[in-house]
C-alpha positions in Angstrom: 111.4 105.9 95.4 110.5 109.6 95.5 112.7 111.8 93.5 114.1 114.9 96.0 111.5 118.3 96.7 112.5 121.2 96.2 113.2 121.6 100.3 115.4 118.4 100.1 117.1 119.7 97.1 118.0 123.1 98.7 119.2 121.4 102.0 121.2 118.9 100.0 123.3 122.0 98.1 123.4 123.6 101.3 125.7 120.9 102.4 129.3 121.7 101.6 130.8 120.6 98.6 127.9 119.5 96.9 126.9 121.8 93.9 124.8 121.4 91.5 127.1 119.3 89.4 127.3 116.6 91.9 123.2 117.0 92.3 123.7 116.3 88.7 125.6 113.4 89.2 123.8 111.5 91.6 120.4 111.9 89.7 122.2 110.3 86.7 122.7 107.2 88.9 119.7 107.4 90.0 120.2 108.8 93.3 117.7 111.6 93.5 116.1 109.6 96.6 116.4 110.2 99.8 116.4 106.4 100.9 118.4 104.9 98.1 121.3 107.8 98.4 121.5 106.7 102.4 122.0 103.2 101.1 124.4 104.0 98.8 128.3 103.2 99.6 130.4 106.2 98.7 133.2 103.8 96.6 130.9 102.9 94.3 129.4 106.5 93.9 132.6 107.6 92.9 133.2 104.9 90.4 129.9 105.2 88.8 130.6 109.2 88.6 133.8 108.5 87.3 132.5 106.2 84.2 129.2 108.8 83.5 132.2 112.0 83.5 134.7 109.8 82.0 136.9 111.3 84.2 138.9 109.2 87.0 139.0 112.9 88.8 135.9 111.5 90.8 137.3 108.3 92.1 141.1 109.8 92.9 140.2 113.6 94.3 139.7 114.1 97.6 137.2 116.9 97.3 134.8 114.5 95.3 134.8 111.8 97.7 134.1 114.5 101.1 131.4 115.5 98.6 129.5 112.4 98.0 130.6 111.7 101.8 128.8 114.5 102.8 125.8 114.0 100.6 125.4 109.9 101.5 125.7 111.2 105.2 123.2 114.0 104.4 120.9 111.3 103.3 121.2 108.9 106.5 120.3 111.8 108.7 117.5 112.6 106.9 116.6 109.1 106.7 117.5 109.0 110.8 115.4 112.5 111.4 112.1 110.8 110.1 112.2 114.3 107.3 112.4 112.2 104.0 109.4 113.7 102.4 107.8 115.5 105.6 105.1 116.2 102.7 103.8 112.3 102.7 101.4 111.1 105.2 102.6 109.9 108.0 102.0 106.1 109.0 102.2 107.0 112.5 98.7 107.6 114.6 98.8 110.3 116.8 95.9 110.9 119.3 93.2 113.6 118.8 
């Protein structure tokens, strides 16, 4: 697990909803990686927030769960798009 660059970070708050609050969040649970954020399931996102806020605003509000909807979706596209971590080497072999 790689923890987010700076260019994944910045795309991530691009997406709507997702502040750096929720960025917050997710890196408390761990979730600062690409991969293992597009595994995640949104539910237990939500219930994880809502125990580390001790607040059930994360599991009942609508806005939180479009948020980590959006950020777990965010993830698989990445994920899907080959651009988790364009910095590492590539295992691909291209011709000369």
């Amino acid at each position: 697990m790689m923890p987010l660059n700076r260019e994944e970070t910045v795309s991530l708050l691009a997406v709507k909803g997702i502040g750096p609050s929720v960025l917050k969040r997710l890196q408390q649970m761990g979730l600062d990686d690409v991969a293992a954020l597009a595994a995640a399931e949104v539910v237990d996102i939500l219930e994880q927030g809502a125990a580390l806020s001790g607040s059930s605003c994360w599991k009942n509000s609508p806005q939180a769960k479009a948020a980590i909807t959006a950020a777990v979706d965010w993830a698989k596209n990445r994920c899907a798009s080959g651009a988790a971590h364009p910095n590492e080497e590539s295992e691909h072999d291209y011709p000369d």
